[in-house]
N, CA and C of each residue as an Amber inpcrd file, in Angstrom:
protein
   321
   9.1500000  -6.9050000  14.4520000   8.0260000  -7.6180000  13.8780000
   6.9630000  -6.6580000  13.3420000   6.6250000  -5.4640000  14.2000000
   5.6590000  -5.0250000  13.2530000   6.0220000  -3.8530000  12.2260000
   7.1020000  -3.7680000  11.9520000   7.5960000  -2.9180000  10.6410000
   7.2280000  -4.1100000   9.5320000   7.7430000  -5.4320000   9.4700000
   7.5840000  -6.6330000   9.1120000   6.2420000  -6.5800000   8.3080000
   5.2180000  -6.7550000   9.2600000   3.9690000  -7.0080000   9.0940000
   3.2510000  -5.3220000   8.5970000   3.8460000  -4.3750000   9.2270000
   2.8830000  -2.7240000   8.2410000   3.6350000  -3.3860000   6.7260000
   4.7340000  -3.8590000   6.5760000   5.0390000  -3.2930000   5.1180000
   3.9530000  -4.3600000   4.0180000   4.0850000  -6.0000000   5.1740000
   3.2730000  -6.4240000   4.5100000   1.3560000  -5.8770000   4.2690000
   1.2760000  -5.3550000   5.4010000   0.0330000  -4.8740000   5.0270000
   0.1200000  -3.8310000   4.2300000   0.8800000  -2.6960000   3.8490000
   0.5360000  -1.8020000   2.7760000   0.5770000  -2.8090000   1.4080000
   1.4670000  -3.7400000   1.1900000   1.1320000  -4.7140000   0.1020000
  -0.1150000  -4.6200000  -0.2470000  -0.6990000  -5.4830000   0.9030000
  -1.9700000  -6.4090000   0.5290000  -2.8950000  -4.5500000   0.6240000
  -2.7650000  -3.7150000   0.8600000  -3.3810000  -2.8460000   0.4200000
  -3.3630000  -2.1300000  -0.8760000  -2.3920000  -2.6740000  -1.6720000
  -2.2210000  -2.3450000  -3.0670000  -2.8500000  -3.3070000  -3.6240000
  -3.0460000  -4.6670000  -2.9790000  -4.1070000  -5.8100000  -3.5970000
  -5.4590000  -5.5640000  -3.5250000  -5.7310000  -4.6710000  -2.1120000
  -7.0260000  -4.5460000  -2.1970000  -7.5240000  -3.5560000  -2.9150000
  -6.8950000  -2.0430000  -3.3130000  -7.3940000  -1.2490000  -3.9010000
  -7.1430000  -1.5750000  -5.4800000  -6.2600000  -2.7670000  -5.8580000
  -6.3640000  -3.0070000  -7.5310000  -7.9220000  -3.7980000  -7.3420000
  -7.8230000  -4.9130000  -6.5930000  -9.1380000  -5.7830000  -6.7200000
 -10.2350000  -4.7590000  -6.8160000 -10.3660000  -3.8980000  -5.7540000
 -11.6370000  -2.5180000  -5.6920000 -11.5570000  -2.3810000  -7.2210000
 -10.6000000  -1.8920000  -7.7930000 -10.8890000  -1.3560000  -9.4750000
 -11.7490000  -2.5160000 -10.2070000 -11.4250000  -3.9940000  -9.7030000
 -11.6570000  -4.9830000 -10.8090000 -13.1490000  -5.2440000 -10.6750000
 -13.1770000  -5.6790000  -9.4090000 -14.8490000  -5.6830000  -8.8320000
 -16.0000000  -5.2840000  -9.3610000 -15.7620000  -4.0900000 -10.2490000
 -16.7120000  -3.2280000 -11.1880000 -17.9470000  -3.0620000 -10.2300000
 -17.9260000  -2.2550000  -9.0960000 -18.9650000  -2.0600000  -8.2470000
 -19.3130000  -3.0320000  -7.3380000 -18.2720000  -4.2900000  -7.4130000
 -18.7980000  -5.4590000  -6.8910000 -19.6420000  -5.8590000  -7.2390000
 -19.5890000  -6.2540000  -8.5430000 -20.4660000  -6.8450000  -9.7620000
 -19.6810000  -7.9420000 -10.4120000 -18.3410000  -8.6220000  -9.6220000
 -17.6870000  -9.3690000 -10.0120000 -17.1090000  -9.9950000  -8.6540000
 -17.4910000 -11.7790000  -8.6590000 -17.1150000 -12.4780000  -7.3940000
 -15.7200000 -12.1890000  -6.9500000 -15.0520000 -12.8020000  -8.1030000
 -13.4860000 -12.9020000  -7.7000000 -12.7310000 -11.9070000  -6.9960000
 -13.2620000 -11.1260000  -8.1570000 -12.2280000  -9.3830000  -7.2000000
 -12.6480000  -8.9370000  -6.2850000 -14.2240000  -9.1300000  -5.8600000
 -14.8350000  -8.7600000  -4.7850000 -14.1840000  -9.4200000  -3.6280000
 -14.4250000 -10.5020000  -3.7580000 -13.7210000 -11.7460000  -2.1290000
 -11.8430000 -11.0190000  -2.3520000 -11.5780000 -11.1680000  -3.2220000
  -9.8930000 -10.8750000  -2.8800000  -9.7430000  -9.2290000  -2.1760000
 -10.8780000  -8.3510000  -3.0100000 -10.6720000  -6.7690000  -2.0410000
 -11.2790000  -7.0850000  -0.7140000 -12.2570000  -8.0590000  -0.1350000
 -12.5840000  -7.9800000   1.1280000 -11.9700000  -8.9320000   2.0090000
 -11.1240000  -9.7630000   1.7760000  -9.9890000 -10.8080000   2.3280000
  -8.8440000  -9.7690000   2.3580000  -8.1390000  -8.6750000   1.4600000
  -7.0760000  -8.1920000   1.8130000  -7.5110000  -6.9630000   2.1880000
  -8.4870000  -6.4520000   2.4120000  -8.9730000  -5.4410000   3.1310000
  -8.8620000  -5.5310000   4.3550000  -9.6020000  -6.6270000   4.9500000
  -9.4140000  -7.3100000   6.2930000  -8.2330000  -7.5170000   6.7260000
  -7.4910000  -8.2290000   6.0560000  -5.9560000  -8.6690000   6.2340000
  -5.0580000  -7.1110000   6.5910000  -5.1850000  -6.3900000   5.7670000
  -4.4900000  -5.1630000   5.5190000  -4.7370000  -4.1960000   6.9650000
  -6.3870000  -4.0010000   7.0290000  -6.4320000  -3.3680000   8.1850000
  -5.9860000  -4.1160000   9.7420000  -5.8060000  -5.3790000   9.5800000
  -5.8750000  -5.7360000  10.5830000  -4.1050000  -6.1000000  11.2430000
  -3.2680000  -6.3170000  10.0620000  -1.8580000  -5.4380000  10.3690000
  -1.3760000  -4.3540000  10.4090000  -1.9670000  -3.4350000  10.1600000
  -2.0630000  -1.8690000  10.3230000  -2.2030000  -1.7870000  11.6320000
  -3.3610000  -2.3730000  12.0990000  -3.7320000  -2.0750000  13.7740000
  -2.6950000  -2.9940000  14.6830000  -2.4800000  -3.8960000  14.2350000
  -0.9630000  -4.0070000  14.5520000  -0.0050000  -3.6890000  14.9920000
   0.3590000  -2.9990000  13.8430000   1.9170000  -2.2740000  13.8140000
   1.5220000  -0.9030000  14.5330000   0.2630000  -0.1700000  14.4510000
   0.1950000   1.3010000  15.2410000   0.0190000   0.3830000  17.1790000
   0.2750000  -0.3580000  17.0890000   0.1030000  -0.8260000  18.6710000
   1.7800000  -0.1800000  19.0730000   2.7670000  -0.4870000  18.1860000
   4.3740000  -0.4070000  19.0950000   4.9450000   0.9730000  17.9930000
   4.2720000   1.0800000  16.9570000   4.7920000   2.3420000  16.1950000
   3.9620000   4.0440000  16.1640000   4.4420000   4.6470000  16.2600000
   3.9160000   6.0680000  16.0180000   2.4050000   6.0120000  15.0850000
   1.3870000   6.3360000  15.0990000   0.3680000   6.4560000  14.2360000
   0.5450000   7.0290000  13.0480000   1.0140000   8.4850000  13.2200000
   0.9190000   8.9440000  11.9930000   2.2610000   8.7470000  10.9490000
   3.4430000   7.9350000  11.7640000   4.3690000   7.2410000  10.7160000
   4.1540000   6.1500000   9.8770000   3.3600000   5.2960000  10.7430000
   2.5580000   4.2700000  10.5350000   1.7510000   4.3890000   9.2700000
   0.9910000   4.9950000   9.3090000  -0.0040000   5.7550000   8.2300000
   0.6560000   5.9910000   7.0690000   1.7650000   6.9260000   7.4210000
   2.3080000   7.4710000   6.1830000   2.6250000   6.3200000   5.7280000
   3.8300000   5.5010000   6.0340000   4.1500000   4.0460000   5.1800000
   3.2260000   3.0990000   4.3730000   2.0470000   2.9010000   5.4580000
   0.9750000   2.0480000   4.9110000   0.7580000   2.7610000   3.5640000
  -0.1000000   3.8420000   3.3510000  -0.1600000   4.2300000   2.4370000
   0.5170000   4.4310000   1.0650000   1.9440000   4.9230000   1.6040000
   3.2930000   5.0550000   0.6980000   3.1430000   3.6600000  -0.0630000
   3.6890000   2.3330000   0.5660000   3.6710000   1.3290000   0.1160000
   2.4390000   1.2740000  -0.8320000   1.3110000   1.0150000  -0.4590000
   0.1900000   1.0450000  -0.9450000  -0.3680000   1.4230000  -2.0940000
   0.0910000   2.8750000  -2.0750000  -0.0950000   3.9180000  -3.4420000
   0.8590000   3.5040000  -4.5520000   2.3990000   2.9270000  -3.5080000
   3.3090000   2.8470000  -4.6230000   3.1520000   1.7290000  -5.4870000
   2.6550000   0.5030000  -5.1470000   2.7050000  -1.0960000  -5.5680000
   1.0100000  -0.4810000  -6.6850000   0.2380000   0.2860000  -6.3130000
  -0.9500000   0.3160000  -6.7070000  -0.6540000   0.6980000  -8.0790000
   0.2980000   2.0520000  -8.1710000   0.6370000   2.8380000  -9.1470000
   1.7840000   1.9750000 -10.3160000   1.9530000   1.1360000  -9.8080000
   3.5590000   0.2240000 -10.4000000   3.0780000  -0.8570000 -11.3240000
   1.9850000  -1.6290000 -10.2510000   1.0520000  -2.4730000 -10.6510000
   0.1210000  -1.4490000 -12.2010000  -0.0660000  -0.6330000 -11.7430000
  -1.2010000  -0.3570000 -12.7110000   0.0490000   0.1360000 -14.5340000
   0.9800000   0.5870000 -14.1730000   1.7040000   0.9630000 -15.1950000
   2.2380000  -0.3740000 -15.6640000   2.5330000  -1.0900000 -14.8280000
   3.1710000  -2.5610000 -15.3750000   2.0290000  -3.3970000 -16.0560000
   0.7170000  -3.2530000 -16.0580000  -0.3150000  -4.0650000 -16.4940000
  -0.9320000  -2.8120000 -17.6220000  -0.4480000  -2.0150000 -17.7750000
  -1.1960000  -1.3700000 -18.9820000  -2.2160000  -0.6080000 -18.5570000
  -3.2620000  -0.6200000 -17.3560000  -3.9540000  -0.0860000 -17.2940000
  -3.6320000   1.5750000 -17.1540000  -2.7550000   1.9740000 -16.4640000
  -2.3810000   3.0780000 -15.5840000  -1.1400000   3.6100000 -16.8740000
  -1.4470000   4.9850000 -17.2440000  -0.1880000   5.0130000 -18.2460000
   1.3940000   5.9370000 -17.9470000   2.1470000   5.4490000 -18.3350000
   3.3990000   5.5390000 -18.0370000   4.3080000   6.6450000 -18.5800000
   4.6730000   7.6190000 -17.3380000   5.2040000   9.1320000 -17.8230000
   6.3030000   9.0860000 -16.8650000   7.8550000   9.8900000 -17.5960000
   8.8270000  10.1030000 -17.0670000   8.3340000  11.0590000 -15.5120000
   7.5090000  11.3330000 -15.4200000   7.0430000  12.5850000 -14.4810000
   6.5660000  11.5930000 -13.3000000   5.7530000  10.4290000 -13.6390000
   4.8150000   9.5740000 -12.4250000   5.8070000   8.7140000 -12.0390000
   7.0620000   8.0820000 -12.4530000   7.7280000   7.4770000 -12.5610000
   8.8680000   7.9060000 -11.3540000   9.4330000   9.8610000 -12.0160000
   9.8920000  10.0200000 -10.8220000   9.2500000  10.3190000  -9.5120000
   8.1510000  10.5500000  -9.6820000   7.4040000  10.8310000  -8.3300000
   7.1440000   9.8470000  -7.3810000   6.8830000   8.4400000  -7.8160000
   7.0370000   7.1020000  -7.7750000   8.1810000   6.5390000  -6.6050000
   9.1920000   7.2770000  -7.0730000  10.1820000   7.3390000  -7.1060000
  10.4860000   8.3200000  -5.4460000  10.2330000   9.0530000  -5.1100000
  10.0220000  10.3450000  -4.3750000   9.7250000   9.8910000  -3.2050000
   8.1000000   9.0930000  -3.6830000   7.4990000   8.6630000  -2.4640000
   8.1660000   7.2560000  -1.8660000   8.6600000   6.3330000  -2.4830000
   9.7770000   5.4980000  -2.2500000  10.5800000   6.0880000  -1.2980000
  10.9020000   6.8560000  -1.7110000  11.9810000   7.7550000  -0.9070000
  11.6740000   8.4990000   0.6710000  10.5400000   8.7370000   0.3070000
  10.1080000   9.5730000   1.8560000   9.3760000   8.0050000   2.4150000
   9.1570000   7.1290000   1.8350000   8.6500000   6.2290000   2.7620000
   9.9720000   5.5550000   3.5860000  10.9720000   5.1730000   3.0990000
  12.2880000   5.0040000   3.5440000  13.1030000   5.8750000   4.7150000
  12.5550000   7.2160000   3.8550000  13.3820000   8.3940000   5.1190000
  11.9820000   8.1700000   6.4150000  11.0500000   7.8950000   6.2890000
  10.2050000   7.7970000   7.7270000  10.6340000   7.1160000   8.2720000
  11.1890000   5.4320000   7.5290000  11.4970000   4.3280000   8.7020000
  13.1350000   5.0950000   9.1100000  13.7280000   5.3350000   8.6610000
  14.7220000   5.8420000   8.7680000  14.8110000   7.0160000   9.8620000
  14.0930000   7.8580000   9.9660000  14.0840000   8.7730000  10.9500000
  13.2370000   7.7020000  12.5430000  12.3980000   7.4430000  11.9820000
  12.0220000   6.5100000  13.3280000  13.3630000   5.6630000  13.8930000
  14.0750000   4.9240000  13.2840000  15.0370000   4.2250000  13.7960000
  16.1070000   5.3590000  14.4470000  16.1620000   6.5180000  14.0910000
  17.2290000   7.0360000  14.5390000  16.9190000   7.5790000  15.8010000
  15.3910000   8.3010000  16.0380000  15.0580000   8.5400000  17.5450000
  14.4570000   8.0290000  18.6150000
């Protein structure tokens, strides 16, 4: 259950740091309430999942996920621009977020 719930919280942490961009200083309702609803949400399955998982594996994933949906999101919407180079790196961190759960399951 709480691999379950970190992966969903690095999600909603790619929701909250796009909303942070939209917010414009929090000078805008909508994006404001959605970055501080999945902010909340986000940290509060994080603390979660570091209850039965390693901290600093924990971390790494949250983030991984996080950065990755942030970076995917932003190239898929135009904002964020799109290079064979970010793409494989993208790509990389996918990868080491996988080999963490992966090494956790094995010891």
């Amino acid at each position: 259950m709480a691999w379950i719930v970190l992966v969903l919280s690095g999600v909603l942490e790619a929701v909250w740091a796009t909303a942070l961009g939209r917010a414009e200083g929090f000078t805008k309702l909508v994006p404001s309430i959605v970055f501080l609803v999945a902010l909340v949400c986000s940290m509060l399955g994080l603390a979660y999942a570091v209850k039965t998982l390693p901290t600093g594996t924990t971390y790494a994933i949250w983030v991984g996920i996080g950065a990755t949906l942030t970076v995917a999101y932003g190239m898929f919407s135009g904002t964020e621009p799109v290079s064979l180079a970010k793409v494989l790196l993208i790509i990389g961190l996918i990868g080491c977020v996988i080999g963490l759960k992966l090494v956790h399951d094995g010891s």
